[in-house]
Structures are given as structure tokens and as C-alpha cells.
FITI-699417 format. One line per 4 residues: for each residue x, y, z of N, C-alpha, C. Coordinates in nm, 2 decimals. Example, Ala and Ser with C-alpha at 12.3 -4.5 7.8 and 13.67 -1.06 7.14 Angstrom:
<nodes>
1.32,-0.57,0.78,1.23,-0.45,0.78,1.32,-0.33,0.78; 1.28,-0.22,0.71,1.37,-0.11,0.71,1.29,0.00,0.79;
</nodes>
This chain:
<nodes>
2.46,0.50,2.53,2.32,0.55,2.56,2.22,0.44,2.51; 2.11,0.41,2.60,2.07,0.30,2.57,1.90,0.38,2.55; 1.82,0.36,2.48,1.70,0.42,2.47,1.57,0.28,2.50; 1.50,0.31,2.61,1.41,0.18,2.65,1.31,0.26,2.69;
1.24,0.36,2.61,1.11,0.44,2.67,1.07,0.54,2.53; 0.96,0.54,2.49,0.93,0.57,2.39,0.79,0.70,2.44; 0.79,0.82,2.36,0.64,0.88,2.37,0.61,0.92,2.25; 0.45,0.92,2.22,0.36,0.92,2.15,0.29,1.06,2.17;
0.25,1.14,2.06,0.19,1.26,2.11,0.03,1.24,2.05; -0.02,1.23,2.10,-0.16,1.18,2.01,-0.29,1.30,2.06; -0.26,1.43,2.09,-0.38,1.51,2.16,-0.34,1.63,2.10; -0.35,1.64,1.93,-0.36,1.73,1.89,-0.49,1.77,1.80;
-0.55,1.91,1.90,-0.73,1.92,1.88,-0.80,1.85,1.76; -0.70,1.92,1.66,-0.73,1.89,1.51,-0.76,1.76,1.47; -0.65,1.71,1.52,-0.65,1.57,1.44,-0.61,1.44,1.56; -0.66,1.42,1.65,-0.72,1.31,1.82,-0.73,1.26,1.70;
-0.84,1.27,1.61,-0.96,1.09,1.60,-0.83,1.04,1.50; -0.71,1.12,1.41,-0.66,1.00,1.31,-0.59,0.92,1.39; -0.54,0.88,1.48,-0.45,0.74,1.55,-0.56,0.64,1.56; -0.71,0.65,1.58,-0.80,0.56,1.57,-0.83,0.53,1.41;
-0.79,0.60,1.35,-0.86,0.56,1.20,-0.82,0.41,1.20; -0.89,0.32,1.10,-0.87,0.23,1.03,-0.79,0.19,0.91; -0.67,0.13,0.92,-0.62,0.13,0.75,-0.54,-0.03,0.70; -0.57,-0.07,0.67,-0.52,-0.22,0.60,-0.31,-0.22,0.66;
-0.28,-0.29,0.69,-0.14,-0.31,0.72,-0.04,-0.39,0.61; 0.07,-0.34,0.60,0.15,-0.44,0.48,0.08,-0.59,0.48; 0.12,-0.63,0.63,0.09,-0.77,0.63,-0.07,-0.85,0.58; -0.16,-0.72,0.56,-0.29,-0.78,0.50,-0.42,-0.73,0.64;
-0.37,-0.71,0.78,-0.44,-0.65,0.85,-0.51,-0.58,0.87; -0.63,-0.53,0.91,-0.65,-0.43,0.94,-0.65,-0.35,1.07; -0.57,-0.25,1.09,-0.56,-0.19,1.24,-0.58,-0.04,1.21; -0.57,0.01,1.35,-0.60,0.14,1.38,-0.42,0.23,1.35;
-0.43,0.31,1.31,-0.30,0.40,1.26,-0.23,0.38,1.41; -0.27,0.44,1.55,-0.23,0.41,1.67,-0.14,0.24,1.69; -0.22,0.14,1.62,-0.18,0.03,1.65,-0.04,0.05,1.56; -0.07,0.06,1.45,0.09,0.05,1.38,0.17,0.12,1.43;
0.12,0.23,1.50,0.30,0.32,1.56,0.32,0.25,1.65; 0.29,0.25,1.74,0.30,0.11,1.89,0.40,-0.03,1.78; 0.37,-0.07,1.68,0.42,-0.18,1.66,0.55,-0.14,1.59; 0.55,-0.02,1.52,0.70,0.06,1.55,0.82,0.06,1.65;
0.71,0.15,1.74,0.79,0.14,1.82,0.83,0.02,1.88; 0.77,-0.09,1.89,0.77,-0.23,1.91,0.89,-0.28,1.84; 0.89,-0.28,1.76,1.04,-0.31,1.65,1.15,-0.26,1.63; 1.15,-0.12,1.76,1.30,-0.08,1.76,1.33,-0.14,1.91;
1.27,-0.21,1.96,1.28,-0.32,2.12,1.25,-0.23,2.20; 1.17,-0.16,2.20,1.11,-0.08,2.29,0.96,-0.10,2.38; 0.98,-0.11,2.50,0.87,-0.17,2.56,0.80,-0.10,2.64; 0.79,0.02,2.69,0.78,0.13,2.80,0.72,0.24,2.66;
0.59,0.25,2.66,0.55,0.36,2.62,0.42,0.47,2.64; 0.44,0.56,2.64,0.37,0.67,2.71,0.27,0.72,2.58; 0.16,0.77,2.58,0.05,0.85,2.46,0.04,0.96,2.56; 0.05,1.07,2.48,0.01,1.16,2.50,-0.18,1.21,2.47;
-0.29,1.23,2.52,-0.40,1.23,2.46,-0.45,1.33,2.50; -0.59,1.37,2.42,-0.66,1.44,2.49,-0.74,1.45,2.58; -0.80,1.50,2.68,-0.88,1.49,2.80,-1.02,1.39,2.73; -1.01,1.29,2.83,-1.15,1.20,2.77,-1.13,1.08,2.63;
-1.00,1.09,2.58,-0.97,0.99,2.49,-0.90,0.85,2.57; -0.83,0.87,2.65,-0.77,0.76,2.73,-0.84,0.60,2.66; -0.95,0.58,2.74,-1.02,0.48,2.71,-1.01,0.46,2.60; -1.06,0.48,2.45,-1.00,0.45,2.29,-0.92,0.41,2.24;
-0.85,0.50,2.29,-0.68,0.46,2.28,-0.64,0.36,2.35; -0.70,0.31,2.45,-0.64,0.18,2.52,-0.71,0.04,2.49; -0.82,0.08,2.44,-0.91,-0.02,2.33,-0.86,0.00,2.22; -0.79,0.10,2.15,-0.70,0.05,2.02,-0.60,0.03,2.05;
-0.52,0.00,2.15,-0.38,-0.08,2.18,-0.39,-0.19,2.24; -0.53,-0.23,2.26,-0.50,-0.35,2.38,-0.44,-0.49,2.31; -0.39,-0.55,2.39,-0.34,-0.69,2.37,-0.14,-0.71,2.27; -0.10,-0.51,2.27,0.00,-0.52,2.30,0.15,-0.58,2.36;
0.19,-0.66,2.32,0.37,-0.68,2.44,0.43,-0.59,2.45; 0.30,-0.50,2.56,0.38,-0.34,2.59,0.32,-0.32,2.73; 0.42,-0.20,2.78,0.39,-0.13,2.90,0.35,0.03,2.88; 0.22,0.03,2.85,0.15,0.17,2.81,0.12,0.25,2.93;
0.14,0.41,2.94,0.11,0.52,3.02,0.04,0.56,2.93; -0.08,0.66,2.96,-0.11,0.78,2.89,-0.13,0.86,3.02; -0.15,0.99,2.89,-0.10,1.08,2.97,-0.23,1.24,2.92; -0.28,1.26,2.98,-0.37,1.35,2.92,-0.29,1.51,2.94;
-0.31,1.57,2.81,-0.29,1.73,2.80,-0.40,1.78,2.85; -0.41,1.85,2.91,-0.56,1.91,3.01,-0.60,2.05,2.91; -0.51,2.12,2.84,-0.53,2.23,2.74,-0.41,2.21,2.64; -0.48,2.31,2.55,-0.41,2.26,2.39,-0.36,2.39,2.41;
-0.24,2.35,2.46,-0.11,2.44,2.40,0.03,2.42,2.35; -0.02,2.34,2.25,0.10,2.32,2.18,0.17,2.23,2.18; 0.20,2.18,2.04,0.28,2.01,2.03,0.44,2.07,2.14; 0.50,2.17,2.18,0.58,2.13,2.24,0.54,2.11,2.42;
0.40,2.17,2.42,0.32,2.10,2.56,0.31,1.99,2.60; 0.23,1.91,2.44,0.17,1.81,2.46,0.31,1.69,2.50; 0.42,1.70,2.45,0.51,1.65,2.43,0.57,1.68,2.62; 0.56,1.78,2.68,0.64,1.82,2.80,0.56,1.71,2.90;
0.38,1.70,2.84,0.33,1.66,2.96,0.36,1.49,3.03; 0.49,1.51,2.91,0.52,1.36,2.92,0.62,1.33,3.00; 0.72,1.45,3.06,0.84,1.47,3.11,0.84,1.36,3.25; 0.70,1.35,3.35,0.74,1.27,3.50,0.82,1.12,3.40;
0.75,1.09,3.33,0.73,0.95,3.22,0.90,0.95,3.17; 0.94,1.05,3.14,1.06,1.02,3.06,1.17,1.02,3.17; 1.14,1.09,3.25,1.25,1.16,3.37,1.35,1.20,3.38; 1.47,1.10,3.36,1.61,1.16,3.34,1.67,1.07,3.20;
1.56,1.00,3.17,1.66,0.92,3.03,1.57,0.97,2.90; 1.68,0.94,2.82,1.66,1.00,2.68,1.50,0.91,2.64; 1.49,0.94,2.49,1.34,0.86,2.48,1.32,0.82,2.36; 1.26,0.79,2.28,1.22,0.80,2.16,1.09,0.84,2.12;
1.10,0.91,2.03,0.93,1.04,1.98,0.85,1.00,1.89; 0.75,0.99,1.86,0.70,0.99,1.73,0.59,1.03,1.73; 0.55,1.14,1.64,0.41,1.18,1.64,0.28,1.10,1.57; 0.17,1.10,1.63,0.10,0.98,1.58,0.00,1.02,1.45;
0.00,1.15,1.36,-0.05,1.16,1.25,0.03,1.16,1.12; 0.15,1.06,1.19,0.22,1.05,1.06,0.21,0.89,1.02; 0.24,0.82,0.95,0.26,0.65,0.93,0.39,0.65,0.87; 0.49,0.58,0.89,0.59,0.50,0.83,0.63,0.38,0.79;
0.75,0.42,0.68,0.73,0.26,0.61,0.89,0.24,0.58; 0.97,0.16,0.65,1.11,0.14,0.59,1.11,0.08,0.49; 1.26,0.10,0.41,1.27,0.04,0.29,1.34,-0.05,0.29; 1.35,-0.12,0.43,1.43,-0.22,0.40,1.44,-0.31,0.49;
1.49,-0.39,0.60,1.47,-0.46,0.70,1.47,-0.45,0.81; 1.49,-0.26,0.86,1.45,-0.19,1.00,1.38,-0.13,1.00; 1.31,-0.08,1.06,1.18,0.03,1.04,1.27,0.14,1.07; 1.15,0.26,1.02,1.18,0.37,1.06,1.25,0.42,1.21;
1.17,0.36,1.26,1.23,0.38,1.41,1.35,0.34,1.47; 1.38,0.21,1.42,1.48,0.13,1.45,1.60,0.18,1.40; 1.64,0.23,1.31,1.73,0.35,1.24,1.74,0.44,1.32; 1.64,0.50,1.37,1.69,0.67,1.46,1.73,0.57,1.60;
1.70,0.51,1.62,1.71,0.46,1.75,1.88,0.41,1.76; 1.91,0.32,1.64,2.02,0.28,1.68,2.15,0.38,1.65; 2.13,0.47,1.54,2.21,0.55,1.52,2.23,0.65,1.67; 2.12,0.62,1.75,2.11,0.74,1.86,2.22,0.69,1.99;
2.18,0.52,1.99,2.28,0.45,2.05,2.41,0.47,2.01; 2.42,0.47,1.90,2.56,0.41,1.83,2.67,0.59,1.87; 2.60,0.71,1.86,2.62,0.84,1.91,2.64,0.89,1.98; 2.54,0.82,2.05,2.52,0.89,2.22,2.49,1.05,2.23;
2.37,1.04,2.14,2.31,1.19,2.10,2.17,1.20,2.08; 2.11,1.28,2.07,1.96,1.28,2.04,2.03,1.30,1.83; 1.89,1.25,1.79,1.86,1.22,1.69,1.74,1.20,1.61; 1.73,1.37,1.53,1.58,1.34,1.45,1.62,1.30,1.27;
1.53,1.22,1.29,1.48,1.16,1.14,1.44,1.33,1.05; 1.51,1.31,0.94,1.45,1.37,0.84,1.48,1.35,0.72; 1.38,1.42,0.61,1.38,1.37,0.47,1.39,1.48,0.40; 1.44,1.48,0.27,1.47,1.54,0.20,1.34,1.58,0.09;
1.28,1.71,0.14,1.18,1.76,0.05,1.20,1.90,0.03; 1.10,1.86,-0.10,1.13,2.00,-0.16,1.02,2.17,-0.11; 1.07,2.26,-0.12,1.01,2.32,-0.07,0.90,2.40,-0.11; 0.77,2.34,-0.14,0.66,2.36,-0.17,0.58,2.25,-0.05;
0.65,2.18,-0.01,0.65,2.14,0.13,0.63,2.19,0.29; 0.72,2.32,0.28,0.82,2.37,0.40,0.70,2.41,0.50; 0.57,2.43,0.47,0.49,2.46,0.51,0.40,2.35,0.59; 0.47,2.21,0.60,0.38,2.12,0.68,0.51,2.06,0.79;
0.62,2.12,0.78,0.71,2.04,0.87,0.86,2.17,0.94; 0.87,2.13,1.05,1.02,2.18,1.06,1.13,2.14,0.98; 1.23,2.22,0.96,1.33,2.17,0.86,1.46,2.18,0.98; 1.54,2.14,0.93,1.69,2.15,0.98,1.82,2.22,0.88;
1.88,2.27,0.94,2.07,2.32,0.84,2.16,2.24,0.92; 2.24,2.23,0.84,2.41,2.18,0.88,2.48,2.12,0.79; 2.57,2.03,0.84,2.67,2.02,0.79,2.65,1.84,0.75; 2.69,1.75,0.65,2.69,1.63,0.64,2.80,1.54,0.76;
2.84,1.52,0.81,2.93,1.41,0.89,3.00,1.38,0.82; 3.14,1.39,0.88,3.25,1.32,0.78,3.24,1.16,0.76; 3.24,1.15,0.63,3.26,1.00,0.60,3.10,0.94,0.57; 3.04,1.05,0.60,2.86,0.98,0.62,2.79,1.03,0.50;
2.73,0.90,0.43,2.60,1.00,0.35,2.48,1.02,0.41; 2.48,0.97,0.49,2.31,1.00,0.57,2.29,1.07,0.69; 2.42,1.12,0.72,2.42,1.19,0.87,2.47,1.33,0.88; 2.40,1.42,0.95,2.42,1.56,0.97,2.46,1.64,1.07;
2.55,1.69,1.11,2.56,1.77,1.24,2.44,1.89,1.20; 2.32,1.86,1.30,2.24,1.99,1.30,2.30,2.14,1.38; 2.26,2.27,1.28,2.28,2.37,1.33,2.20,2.52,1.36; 2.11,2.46,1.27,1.95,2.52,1.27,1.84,2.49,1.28;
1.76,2.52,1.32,1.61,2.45,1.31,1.50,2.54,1.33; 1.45,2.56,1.27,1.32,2.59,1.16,1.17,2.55,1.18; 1.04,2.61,1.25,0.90,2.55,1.23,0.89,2.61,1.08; 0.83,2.49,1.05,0.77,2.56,0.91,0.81,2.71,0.80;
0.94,2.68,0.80,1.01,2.81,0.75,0.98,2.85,0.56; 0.96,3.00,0.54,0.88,3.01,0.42,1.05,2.97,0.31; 0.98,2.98,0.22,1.14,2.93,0.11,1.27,3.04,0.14; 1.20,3.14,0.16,1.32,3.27,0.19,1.37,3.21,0.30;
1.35,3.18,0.38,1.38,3.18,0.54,1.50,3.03,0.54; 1.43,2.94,0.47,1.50,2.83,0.46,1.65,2.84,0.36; 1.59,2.94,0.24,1.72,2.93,0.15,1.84,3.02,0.26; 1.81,3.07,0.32,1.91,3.20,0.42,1.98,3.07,0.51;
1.86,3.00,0.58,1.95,2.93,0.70,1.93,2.82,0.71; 1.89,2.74,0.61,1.89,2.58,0.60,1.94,2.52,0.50; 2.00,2.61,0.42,2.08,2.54,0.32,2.16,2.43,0.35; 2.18,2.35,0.31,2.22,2.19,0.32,2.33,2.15,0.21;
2.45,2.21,0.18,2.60,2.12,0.10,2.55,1.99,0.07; 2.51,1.99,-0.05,2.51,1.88,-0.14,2.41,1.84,-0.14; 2.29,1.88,-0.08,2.16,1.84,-0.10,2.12,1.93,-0.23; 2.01,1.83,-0.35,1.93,1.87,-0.44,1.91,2.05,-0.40;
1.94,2.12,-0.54,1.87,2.27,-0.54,1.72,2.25,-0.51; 1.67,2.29,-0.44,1.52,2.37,-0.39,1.50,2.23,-0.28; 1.53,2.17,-0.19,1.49,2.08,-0.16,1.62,2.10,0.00; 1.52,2.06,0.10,1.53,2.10,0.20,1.52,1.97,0.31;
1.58,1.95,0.40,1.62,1.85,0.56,1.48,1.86,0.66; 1.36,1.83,0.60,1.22,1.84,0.69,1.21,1.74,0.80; 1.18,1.72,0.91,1.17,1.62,1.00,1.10,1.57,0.98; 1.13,1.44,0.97,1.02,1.32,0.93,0.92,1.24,1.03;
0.96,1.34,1.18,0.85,1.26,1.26,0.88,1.14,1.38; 1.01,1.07,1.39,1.05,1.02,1.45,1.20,1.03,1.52; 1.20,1.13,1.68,1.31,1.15,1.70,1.38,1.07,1.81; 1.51,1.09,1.85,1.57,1.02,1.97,1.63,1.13,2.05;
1.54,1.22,2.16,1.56,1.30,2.25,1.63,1.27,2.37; 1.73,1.37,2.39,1.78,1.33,2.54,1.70,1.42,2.65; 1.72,1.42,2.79,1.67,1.46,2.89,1.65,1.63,2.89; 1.76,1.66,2.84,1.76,1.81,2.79,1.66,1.88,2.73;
1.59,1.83,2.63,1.45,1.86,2.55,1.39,1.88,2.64; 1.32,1.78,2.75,1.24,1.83,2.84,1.23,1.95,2.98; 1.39,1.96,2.99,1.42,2.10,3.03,1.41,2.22,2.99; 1.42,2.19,2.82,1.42,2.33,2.77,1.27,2.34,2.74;
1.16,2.23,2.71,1.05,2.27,2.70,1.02,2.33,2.85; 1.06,2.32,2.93,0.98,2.33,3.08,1.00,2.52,3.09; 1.12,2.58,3.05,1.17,2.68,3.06,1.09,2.76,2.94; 1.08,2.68,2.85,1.03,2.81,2.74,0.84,2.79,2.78;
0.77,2.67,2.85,0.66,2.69,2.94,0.65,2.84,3.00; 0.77,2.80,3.10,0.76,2.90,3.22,0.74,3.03,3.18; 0.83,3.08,3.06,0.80,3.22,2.95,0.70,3.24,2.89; 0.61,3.19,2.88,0.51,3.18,2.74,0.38,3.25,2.78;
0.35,3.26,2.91,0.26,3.35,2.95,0.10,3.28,2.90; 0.14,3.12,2.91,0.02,3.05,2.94,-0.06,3.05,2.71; 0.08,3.07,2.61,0.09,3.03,2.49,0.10,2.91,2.46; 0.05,2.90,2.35,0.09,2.73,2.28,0.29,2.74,2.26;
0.34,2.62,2.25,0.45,2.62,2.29,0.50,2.48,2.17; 0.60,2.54,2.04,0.62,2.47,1.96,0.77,2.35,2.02; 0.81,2.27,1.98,0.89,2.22,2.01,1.01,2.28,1.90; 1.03,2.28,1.81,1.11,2.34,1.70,1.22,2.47,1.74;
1.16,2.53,1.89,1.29,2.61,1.91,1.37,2.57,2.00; 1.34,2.50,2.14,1.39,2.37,2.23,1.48,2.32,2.15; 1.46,2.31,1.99,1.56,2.18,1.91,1.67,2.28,1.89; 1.63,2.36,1.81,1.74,2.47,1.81,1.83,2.51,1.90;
1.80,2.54,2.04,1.81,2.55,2.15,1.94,2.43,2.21; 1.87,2.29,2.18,1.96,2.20,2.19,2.06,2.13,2.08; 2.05,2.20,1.98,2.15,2.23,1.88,2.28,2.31,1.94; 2.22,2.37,2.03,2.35,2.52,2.05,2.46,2.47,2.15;
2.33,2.35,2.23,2.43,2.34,2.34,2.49,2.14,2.37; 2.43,2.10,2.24,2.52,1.96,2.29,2.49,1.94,2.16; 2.54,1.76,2.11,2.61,1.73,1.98,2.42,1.71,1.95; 2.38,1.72,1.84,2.26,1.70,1.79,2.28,1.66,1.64;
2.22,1.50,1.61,2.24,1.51,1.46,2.10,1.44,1.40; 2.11,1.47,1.28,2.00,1.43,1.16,2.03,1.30,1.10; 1.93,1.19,1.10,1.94,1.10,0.99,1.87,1.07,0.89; 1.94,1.08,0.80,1.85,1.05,0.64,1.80,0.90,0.65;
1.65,0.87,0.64,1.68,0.74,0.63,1.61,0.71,0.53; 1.67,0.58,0.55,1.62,0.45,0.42,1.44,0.42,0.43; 1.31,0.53,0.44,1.18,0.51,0.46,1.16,0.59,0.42; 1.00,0.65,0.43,0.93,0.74,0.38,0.82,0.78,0.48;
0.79,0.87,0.46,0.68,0.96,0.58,0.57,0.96,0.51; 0.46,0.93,0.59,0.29,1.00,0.53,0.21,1.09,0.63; 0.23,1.24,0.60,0.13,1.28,0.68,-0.02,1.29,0.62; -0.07,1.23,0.74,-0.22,1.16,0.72,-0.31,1.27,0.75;
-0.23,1.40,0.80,-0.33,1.54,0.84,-0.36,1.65,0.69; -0.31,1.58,0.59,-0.33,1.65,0.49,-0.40,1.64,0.38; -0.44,1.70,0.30,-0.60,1.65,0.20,-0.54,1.52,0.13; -0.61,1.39,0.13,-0.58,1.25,0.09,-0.43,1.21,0.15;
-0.44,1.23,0.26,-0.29,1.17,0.30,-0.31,1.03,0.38; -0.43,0.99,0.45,-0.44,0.88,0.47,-0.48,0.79,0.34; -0.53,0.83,0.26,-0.56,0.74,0.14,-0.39,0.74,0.11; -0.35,0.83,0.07,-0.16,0.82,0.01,-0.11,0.69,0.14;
-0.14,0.71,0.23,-0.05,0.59,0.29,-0.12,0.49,0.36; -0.24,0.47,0.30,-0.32,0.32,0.24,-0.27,0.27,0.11; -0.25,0.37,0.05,-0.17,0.29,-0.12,-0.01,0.27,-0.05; 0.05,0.34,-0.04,0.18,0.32,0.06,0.19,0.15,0.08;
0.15,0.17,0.18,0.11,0.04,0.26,0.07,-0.06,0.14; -0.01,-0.06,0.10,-0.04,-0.17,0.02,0.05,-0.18,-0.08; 0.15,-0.09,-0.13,0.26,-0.13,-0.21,0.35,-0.21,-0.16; 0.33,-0.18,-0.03,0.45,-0.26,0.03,0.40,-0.43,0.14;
0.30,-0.41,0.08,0.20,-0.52,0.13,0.23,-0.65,0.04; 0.18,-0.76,0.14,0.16,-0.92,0.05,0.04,-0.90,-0.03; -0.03,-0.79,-0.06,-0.15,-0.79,-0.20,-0.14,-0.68,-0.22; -0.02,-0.67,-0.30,0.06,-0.59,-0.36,-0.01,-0.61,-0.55;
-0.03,-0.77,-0.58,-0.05,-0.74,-0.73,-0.24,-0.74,-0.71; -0.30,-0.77,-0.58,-0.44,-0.77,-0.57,-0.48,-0.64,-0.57; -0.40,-0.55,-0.50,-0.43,-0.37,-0.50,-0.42,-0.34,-0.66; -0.28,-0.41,-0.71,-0.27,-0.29,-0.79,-0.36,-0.37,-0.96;
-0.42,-0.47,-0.93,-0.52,-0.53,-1.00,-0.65,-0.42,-0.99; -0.69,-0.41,-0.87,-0.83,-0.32,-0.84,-0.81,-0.18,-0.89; -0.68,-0.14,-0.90,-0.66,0.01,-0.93,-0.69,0.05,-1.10; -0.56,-0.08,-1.17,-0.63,-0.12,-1.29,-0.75,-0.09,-1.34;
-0.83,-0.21,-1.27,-0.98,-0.20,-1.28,-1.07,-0.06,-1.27; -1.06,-0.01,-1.19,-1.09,0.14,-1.17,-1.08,0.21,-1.27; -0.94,0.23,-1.33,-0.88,0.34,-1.42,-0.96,0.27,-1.51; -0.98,0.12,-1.58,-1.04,0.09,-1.70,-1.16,0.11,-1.66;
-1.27,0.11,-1.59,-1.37,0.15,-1.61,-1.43,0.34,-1.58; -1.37,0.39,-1.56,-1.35,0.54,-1.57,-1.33,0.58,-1.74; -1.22,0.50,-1.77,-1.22,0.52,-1.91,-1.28,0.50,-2.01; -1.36,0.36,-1.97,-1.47,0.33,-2.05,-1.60,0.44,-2.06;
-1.62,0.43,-1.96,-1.72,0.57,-1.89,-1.71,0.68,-1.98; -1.63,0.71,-1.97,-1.57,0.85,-2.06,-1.57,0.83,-2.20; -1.59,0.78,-2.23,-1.61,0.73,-2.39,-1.75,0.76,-2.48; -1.75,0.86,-2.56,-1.85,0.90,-2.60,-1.90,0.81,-2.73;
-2.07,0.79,-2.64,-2.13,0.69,-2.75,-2.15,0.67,-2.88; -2.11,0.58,-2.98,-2.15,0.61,-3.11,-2.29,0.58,-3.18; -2.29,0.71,-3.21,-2.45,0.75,-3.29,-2.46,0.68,-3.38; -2.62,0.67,-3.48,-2.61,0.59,-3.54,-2.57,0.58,-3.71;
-2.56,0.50,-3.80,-2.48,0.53,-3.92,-2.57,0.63,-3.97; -2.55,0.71,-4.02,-2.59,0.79,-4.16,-2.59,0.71,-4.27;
</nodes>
């Protein structure tokens, strides 16, 4: 299975404007959150990519991509119903071949000399399966992400046969059907945001459309769905997720980033500085002698 087509979901009401935000890049740059996923996906040799947006964003989004070594679609959701909509409206784009996903209010950062992407991607190759990224969090969490159950893969520490899947499941819900063999007590398989879908996803979103009676339409039971009926696995990977839709989560993965940045001892010189003059601050003046 060879994966050479990537989509982007970028037209969720809430949060359109964060893929434009601004934020400093490892390498010292400054780009738009949109640009760094594009250069993601850029880095798992993917050249064919689709945005999902909302009606009237097109233009922005093609002014914060431009001058890519890419072949960009967008694609406008005409109504907000639902990340597994926004995701369907992408289906003429993907057609009959598998794809690679990534939602665009997250940022990623590998820990090592593939990206995030490039990990789900090749493991998806190397399987010949769809394949979502997830991480191991605890569940005071469960509330910002789908989780997954199953079983680990023989011989594998970082690979899972999925057998459940989960939107946002409360701790009860998860401890019943997500429990995970040998993962940490209280801590849970959350999707981290970047998957490798086969053609089937887009069928099963098309059918649970057709049901929905004109509802928002999650993607999280399609997965499930395609859990039941072909091999579907999880990779733990070697990176970390920032969701940027949550109180200081673009600031968390501006520090992120700069940790893993070439002004790495310049950031963490300024932060220094900060904390010492806060503390100074706080220092109650001495009166005078008696």
C-alpha cells in the first residue's frame, strides 16, 4: 500500500482562524500553524494535498501555503456538520486510495529523525492497513480526544490491534471498553491526530451521512465500524501532540517548539529572566531601621 495523498481538515466553526495563527518554528522561523502541518505532511513524501475549509477561507489559506513543493485542493464544507463531514467532503479528492489525515488544531513534534507523520505513514505501508497515531494519556484527558482498546501486536511495543473506539469517552466508559494490557493504570490509547485511512472510511462516512437526518456526523464511530470489518491498528509514537484548541495550548506548543528549537538556551534564558524578575517583584520592601 503506497500512501501519496494527504487531507487536512481545517473548517471547524470554532477554531478556522488557529491554522492561520503565527508561531516561531524549531528551526527559528516564523510561520502560520497551517504552514507547519503542510511541511509535515511534506516530510512523510507526500505531495497531493487537500484542506478542508470553511466557506470564504480558501483564499487565506492559500496565502498561508503559498510557495509550497505541493499540489494543494481545498475544499469547502458548505455547513458545519461535523468533523466526520468535514472530513467526507474530501472523499471526490481521495477516491479510491487510502490517504493520510491530520487535523489542523493540533501541532506535532517527533522525537527523533521522522516526524510524526512519517511514522504513521510508514508503518501504514509496511501493514497495508489504515493506521491512527495515538498516545498514551491519562484520563482527566478523555474529554478532549477519541480513545482506542485492544490488544498490543505480537512482538511489538508500539503497535496495537484496535478493537474499540471511543469519542470522548467518560473514565467509566473507557475503564469498561478501553482498557489496554500493560498500559499505565488510569491512562488511556487517545488519538493523537494523525491517521492513515483506507478507502473504506469514506464509505462508511458516506452511509452514516445518509442516516443522520441532516446531523453533525463524528468520525469516531466509521473507526469503530472499520475496526469490525478489516485489520485496523494503533501506533504509539516516538512524538508528542499539542492541542492548540485548549486554554494556553498554543502558548504549550510555542514552548514545545522552542525546546526543540536551535534557541533552545535563548528561550530558555528569557524564561529565566521572567521568573527572576516576578520574583524580585514579589519581594516585600524593607522598612526603615528602628
Amino acid at each position: 500500500m503506497k500512501i501519496a495523498k494527504a487531507v487536512i481538515t481545517a473548517a471547524g466553526r470554532d477554531q478556522r482562524d488557529l491554522p492561520l495563527q503565527a508561531i516561531v518554528d524549531h528551526d527559528g522561523a516564523s510561520k502560520s500553524v497551517l504552514r507547519i502541518s503542510l511541511e509535515e505532511v511534506l516530510h512523510a513524501g507526500i505531495r497531493e494535498i487537500c484542506v478542508v475549509v470553511c466557506p470564504g477561507d480558501r483564499d487565506a489559506f492559500a496565502r498561508a501555503a503559498a510557495g509550497l513543493d505541493a499540489t494543494l485542493h481545498f475544499v469547502e464544507q458548505a455547513e458545519p456538520r461535523g468533523y466526520g463531514h468535514a472530513l467526507a467532503c474530501a472523499r471526490e479528492f481521495a477516491d479510491r486510495d487510502p490517504f493520510l489525515h491530520l487535523v489542523s488544531d493540533h501541532l506535532f513534534i517527533g522525537l527523533g529523525p521522522k516526524s510524526c507523520a512519517r511514522q504513521v505513514v510508514e508503518a501504514a505501508e509496511a501493514a497495508s492497513c489504515a493506521v491512527s497515531a495515538v498516545q498514551a494519556t491519562r484520563e482527566s484527558k478523555l474529554p478532549y480526544y477519541g480513545a482506542v482498546g485492544g490488544r498490543r501486536v505480537a512482538g511489538s511495543r508500539n503497535m496495537y490491534e484496535i478493537e474499540n473506539v471511543l469519542e470522548k469517552p467518560t473514565p467509566t466508559q473507557a475503564e469498561q471498553h478501553l482498557v489496554v494490557p500493560g498500559l499505565r493504570a488510569g491512562h488511556y490509547l487517545c488519538f493523537f491526530g494523525i491517521h492513515v485511512l483506507t478507502p473504506a472510511v469514506m464509505d462508511l462516512l458516506a452511509h452514516a451521512l445518509d442516516g443522520s437526518a441532516g446531523q453533525p456526523v463524528s468520525l469516531s464511530p466509521s473507526l469503530a465500524e472499520l475496526a469490525r470489518r478489516e485489520k485496523y491498528l494503533a501506533l504509539e509514537l516516538a512524538g508528542r501532540r499539542y492541542n492548540l484548541g485548549v486554554r494556553y495550548g498554543l502558548f504549550a506548543a510555542q514552548l514545545a517548539l522552542a525546546m526543540e528549537g536551535r534557541e533552545r538556551e535563548e528561550v530558555l534564558a528569557q524564561i529565566v529572566e521572567v521568573l527572576a524578575q516576578r520574583e524580585t517583584a514579589s519581594e516585600p520592601e524593607s522598612g526603615p531601621a528602628s
